[in-house]
FIMARMAR-171719 format. One record per atom (N, C-alpha, C, O, CB): residue number from 1; residue in three letters; atom name; x, y, z. Coordinates in nm, 4 decimals. Glycine has a CB too. Example, Ala and Ser with C-alpha at 12.3 -4.5 7.8 and 13.67 -1.06 7.14 Angstrom:
% residues 2
<1, ALA, N, <1.3190, -0.5690, 0.7800>>
<1, ALA, CA, <1.2300, -0.4500, 0.7800>>
<1, ALA, C, <1.3200, -0.3300, 0.7800>>
<1, ALA, O, <1.4236, -0.3319, 0.8465>>
<1, ALA, CB, <1.1308, -0.4473, 0.9046>>
<2, SER, N, <1.2850, -0.2250, 0.7080>>
<2, SER, CA, <1.3670, -0.1060, 0.7140>>
<2, SER, C, <1.2900, 0.0030, 0.7870>>
<2, SER, O, <1.3409, 0.1138, 0.8039>>
<2, SER, CB, <1.4084, -0.0598, 0.5725>>
//
This chain:
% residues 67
<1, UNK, N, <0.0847, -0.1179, 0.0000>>
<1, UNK, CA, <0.0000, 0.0000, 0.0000>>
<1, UNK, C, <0.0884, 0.1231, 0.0000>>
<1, UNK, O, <0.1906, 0.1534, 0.0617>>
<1, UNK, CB, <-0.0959, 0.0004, 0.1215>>
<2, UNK, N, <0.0146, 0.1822, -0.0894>>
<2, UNK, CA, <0.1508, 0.3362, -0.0966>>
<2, UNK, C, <0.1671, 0.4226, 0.0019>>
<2, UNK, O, <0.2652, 0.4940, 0.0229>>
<2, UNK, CB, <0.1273, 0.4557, -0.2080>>
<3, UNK, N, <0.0427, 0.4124, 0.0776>>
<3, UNK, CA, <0.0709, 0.4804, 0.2353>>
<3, UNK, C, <0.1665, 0.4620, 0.3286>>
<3, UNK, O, <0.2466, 0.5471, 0.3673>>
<3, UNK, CB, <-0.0186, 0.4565, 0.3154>>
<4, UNK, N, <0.1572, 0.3492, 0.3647>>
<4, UNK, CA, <0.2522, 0.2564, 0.3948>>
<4, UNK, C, <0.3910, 0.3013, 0.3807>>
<4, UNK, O, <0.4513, 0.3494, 0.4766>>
<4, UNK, CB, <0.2314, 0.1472, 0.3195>>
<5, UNK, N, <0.4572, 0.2844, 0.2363>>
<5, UNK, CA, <0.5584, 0.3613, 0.1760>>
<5, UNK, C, <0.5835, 0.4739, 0.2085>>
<5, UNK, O, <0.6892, 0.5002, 0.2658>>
<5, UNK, CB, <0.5482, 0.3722, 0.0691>>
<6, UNK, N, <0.4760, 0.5829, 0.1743>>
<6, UNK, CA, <0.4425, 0.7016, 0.1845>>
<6, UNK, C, <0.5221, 0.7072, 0.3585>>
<6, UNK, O, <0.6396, 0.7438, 0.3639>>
<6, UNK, CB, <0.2604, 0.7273, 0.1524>>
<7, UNK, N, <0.4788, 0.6848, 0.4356>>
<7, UNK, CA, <0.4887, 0.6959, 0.5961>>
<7, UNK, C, <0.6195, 0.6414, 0.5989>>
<7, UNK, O, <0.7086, 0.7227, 0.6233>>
<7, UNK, CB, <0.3724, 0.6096, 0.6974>>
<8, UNK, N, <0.6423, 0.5609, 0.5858>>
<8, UNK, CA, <0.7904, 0.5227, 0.5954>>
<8, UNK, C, <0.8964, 0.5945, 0.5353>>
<8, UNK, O, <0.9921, 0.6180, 0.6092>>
<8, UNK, CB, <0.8078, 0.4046, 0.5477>>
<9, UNK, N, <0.9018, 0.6342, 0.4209>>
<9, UNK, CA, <1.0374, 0.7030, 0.3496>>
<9, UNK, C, <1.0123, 0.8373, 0.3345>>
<9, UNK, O, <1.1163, 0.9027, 0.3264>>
<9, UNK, CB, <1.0784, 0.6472, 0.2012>>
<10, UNK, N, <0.8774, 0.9226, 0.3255>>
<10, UNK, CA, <0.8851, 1.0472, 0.2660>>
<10, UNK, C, <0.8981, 1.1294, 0.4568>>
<10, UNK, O, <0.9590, 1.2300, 0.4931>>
<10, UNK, CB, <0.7152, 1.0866, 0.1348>>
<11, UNK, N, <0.8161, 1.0356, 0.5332>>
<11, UNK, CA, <0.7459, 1.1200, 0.6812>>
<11, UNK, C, <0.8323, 1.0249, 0.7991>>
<11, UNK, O, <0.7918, 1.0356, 0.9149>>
<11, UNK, CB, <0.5194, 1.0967, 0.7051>>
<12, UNK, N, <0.9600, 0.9246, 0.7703>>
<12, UNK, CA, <1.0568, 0.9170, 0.8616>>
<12, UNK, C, <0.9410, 0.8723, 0.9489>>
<12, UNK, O, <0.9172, 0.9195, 1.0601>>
<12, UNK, CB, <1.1546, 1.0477, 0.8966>>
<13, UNK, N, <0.8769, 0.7846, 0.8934>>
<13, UNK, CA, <0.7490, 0.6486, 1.0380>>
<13, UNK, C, <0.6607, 0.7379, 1.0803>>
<13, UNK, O, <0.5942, 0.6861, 1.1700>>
<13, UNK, CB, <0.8329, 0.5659, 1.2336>>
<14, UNK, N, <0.6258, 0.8537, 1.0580>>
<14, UNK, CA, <0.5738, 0.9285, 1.1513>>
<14, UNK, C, <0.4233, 0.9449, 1.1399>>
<14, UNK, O, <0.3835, 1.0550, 1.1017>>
<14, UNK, CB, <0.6397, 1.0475, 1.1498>>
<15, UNK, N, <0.3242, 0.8401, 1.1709>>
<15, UNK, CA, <0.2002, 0.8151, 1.1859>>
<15, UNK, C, <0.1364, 0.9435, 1.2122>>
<15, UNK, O, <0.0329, 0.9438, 1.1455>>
<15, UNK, CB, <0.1793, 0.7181, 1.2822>>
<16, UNK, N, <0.1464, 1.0407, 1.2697>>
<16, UNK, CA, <0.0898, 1.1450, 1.3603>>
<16, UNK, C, <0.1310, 1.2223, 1.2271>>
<16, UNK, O, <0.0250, 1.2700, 1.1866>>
<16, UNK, CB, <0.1571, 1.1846, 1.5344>>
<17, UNK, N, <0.2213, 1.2539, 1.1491>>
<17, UNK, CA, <0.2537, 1.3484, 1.0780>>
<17, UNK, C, <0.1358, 1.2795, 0.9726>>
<17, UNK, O, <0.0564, 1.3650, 0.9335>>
<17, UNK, CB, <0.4224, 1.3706, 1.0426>>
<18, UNK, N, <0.1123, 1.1558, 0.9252>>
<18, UNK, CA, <0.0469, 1.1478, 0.8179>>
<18, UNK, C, <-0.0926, 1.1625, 0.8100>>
<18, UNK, O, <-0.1658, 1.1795, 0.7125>>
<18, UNK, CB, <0.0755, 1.0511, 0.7734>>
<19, UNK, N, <-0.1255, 1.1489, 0.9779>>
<19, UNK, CA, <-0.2878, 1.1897, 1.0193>>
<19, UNK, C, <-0.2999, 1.3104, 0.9998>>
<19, UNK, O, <-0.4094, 1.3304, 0.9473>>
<19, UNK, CB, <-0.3397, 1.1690, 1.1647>>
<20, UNK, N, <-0.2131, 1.4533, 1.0229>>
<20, UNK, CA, <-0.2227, 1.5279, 1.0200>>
<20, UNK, C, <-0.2155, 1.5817, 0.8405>>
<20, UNK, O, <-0.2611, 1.6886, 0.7998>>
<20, UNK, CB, <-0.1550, 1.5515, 1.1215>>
<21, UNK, N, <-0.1664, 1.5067, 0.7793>>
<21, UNK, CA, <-0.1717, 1.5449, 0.5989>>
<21, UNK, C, <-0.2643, 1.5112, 0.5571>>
<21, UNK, O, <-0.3121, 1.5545, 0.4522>>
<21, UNK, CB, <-0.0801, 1.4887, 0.4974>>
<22, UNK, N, <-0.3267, 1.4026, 0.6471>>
<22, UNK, CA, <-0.4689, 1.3692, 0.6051>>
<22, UNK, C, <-0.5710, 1.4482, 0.6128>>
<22, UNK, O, <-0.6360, 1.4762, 0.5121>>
<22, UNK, CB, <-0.5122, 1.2762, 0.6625>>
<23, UNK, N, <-0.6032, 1.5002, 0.7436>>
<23, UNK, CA, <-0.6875, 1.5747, 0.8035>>
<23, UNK, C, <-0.6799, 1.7150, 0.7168>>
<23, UNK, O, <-0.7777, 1.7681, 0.6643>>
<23, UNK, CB, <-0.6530, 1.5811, 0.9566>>
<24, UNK, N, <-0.5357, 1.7676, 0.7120>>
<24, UNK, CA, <-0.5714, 1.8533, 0.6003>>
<24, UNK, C, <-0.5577, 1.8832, 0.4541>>
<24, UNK, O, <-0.6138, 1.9600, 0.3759>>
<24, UNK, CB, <-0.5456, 1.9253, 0.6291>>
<25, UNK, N, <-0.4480, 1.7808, 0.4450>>
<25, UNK, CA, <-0.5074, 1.7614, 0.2342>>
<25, UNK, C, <-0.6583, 1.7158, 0.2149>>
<25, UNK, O, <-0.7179, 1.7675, 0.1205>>
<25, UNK, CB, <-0.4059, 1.5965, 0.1260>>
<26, UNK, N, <-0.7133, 1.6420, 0.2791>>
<26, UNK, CA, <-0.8145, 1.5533, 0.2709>>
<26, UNK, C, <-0.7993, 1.4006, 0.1666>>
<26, UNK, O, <-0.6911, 1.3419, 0.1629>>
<26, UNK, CB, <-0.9270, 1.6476, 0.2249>>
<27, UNK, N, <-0.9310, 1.3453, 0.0799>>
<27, UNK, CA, <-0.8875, 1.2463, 0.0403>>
<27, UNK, C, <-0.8480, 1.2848, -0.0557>>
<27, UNK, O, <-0.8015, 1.1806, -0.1019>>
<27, UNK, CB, <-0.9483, 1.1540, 0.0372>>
<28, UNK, N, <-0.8172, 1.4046, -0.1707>>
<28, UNK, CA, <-0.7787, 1.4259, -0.2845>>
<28, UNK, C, <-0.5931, 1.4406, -0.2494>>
<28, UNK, O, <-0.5170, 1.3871, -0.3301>>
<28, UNK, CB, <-0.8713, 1.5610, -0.3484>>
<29, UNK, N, <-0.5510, 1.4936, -0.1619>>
<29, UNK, CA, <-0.4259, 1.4938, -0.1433>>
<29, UNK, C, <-0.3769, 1.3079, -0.1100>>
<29, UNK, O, <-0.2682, 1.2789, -0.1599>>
<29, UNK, CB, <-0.4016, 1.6134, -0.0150>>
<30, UNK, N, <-0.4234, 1.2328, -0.0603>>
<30, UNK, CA, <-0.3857, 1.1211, -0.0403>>
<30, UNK, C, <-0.3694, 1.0641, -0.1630>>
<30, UNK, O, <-0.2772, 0.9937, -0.2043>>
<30, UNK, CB, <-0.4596, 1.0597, 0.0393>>
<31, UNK, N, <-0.4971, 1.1130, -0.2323>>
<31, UNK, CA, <-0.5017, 1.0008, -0.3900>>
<31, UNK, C, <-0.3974, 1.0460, -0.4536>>
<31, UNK, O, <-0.3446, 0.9682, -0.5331>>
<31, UNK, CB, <-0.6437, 1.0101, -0.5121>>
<32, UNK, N, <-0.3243, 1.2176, -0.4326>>
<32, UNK, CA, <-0.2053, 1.2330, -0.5318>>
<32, UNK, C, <-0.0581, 1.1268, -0.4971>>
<32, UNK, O, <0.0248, 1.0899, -0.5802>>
<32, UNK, CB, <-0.1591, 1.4082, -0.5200>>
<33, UNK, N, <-0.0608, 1.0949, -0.3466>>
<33, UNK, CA, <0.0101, 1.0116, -0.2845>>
<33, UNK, C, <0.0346, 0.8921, -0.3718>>
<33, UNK, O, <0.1457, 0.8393, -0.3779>>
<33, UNK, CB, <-0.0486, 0.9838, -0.1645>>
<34, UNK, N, <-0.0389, 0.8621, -0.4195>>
<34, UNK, CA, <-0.0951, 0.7055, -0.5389>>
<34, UNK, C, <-0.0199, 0.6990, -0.6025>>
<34, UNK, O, <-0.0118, 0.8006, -0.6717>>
<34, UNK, CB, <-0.2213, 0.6933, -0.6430>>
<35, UNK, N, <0.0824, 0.5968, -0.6321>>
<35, UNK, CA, <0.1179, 0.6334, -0.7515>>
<35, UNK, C, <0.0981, 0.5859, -0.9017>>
<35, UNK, O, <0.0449, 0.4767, -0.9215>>
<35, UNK, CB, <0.2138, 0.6351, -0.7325>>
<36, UNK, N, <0.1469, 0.6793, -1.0271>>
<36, UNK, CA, <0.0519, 0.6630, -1.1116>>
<36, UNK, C, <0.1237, 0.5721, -1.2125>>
<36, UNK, O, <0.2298, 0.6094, -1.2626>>
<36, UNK, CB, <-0.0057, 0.7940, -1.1622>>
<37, UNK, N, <0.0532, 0.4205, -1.2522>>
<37, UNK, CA, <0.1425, 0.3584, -1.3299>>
<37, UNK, C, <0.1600, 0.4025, -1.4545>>
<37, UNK, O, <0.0770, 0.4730, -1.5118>>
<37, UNK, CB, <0.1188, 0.2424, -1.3359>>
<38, UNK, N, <0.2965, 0.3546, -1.5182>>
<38, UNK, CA, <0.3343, 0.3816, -1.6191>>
<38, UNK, C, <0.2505, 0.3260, -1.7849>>
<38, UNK, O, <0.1556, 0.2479, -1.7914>>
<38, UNK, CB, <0.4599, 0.3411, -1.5878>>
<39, UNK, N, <0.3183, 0.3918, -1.9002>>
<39, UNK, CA, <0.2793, 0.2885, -2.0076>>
<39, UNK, C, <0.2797, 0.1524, -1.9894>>
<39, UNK, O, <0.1876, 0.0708, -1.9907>>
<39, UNK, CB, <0.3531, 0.2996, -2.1096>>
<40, UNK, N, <0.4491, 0.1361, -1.9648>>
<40, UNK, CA, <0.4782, -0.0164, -2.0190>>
<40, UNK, C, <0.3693, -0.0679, -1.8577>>
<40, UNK, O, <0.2892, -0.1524, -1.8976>>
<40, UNK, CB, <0.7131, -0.0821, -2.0315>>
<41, UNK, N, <0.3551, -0.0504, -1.7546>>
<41, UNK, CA, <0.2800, -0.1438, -1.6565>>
<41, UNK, C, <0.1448, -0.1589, -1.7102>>
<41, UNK, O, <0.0919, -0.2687, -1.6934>>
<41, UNK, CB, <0.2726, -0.0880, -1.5047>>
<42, UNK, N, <0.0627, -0.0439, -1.7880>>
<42, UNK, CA, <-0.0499, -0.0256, -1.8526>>
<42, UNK, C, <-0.0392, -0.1527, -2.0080>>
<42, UNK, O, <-0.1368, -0.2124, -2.0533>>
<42, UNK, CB, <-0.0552, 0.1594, -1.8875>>
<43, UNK, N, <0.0627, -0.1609, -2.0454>>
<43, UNK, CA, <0.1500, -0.2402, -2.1355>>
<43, UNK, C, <0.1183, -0.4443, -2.1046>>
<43, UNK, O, <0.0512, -0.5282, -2.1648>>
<43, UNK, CB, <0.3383, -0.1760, -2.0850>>
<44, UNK, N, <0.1848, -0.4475, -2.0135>>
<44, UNK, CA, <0.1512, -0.5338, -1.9400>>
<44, UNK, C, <0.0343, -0.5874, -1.8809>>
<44, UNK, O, <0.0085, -0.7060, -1.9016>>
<44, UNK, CB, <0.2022, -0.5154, -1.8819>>
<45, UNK, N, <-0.0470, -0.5124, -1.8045>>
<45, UNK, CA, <-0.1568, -0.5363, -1.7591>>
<45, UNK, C, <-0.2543, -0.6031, -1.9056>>
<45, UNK, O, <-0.3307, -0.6996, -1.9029>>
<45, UNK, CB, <-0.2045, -0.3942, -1.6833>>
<46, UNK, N, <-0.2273, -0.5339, -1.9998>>
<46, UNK, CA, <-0.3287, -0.5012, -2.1422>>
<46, UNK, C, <-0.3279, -0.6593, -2.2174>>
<46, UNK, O, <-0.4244, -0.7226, -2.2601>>
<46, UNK, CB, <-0.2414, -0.3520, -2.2757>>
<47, UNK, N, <-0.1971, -0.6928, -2.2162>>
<47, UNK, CA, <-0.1401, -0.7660, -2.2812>>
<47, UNK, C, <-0.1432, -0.9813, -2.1879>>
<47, UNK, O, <-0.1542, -1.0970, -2.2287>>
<47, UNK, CB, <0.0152, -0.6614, -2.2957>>
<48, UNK, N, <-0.1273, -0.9162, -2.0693>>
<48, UNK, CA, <-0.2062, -0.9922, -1.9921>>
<48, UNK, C, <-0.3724, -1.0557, -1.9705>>
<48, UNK, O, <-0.4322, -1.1614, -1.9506>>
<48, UNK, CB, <-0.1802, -0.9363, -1.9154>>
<49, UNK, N, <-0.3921, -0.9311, -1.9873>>
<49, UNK, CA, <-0.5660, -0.9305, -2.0238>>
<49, UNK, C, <-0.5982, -1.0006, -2.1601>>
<49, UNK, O, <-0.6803, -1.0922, -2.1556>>
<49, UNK, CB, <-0.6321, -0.7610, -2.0418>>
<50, UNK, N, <-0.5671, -0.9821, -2.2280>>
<50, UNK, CA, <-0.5635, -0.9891, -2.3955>>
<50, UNK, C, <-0.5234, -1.1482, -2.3851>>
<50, UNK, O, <-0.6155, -1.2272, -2.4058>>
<50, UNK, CB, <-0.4273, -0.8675, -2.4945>>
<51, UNK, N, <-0.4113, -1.1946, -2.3588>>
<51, UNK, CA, <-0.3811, -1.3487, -2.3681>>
<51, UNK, C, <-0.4993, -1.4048, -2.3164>>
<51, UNK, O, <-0.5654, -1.4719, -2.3956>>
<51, UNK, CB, <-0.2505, -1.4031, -2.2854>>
<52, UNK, N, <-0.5458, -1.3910, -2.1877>>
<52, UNK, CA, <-0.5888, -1.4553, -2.0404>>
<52, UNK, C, <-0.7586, -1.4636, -2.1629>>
<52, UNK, O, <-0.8139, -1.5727, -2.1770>>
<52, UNK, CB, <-0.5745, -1.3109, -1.8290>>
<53, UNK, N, <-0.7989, -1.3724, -2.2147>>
<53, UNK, CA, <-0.9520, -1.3800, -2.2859>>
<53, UNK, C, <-0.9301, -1.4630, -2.4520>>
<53, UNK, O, <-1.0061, -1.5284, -2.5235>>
<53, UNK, CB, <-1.0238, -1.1820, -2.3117>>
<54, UNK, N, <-0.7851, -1.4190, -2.4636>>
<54, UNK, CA, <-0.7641, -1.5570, -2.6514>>
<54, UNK, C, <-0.7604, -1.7240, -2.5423>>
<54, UNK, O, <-0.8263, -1.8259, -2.5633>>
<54, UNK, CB, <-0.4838, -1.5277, -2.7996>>
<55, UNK, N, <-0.6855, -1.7047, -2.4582>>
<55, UNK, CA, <-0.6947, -1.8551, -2.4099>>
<55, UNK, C, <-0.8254, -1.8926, -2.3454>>
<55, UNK, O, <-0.8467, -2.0136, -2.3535>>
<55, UNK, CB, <-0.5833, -1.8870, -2.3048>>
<56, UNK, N, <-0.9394, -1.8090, -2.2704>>
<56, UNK, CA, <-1.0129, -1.8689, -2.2926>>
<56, UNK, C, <-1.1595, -1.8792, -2.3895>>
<56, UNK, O, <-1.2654, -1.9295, -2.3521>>
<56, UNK, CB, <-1.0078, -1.8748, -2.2061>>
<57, UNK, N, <-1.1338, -1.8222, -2.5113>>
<57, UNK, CA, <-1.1889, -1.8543, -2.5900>>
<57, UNK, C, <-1.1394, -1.9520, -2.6975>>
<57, UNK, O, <-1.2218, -2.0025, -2.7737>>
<57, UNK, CB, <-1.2223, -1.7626, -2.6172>>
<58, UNK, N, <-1.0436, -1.9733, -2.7048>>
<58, UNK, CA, <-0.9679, -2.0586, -2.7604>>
<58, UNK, C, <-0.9731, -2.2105, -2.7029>>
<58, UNK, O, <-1.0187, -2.3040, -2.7687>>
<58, UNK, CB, <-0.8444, -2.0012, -2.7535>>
<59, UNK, N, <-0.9211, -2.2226, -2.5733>>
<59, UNK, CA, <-0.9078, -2.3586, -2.4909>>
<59, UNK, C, <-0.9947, -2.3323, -2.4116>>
<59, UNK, O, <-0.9397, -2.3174, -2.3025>>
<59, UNK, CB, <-0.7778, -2.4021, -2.4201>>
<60, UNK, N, <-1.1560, -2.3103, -2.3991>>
<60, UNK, CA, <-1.2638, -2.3591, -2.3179>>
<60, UNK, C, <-1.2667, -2.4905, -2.2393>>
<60, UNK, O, <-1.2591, -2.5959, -2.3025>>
<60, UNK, CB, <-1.3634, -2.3639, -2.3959>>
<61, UNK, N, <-1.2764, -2.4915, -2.1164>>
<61, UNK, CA, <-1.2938, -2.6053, -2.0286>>
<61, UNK, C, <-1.4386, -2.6343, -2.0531>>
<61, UNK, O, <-1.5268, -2.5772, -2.1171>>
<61, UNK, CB, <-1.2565, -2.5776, -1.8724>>
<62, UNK, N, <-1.4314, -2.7651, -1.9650>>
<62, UNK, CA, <-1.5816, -2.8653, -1.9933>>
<62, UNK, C, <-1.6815, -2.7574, -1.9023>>
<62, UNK, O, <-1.6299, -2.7044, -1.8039>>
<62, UNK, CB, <-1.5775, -3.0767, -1.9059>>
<63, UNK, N, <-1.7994, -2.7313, -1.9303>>
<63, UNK, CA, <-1.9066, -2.6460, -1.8509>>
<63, UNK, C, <-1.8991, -2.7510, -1.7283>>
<63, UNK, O, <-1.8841, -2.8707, -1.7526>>
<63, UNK, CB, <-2.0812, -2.6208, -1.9339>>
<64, UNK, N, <-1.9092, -2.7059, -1.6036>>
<64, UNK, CA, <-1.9390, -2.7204, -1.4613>>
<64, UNK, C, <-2.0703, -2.7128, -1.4524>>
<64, UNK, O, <-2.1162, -2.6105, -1.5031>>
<64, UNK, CB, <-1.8779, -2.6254, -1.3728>>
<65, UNK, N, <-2.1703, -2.8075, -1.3913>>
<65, UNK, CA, <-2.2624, -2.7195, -1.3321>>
<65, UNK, C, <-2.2596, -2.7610, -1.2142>>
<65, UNK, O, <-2.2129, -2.8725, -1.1911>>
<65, UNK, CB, <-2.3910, -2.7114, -1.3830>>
<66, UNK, N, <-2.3197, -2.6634, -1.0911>>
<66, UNK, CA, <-2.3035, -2.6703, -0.9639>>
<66, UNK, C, <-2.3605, -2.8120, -0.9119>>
<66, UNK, O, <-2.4139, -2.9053, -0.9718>>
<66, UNK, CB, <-2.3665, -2.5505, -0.9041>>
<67, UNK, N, <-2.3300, -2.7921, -0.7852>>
<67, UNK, CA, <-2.4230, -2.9354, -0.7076>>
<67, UNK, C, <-2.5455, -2.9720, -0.6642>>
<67, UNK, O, <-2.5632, -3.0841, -0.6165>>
<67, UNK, CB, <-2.3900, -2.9650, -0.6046>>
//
């Protein structure tokens, strides 16, 4: 979790300091905290997706039906 991160390396552990960035960035300052993935991870993800839906339209398993 990037908070997590966030609290550890930018705020030196300091829980109380990050309640207090909270309280007053609110949740739009936290979400800038986020960080924002790149192409190639957008790249990846896409391309992942893309195999994961040719294989299963391609190699369909036997239909299940429940019990």
């Amino acid at each position: 979790m990037p908070c997590r991160w966030y609290i550890n390396c930018e705020l030196s552990g300091s829980i109380s300091d990050f309640v207090s960035l909270a309280m007053s960035e609110g949740p739009a300052g936290l979400w800038r905290l986020w960080p924002s993935p790149s192409a190639e991870a957008w790249a990846i993800v896409g391309t992942f997706g893309l195999v994961e839906a040719v294989l299963q339209l391609a190699l369909p398993g036997k239909t299940f039906h429940g019990p």
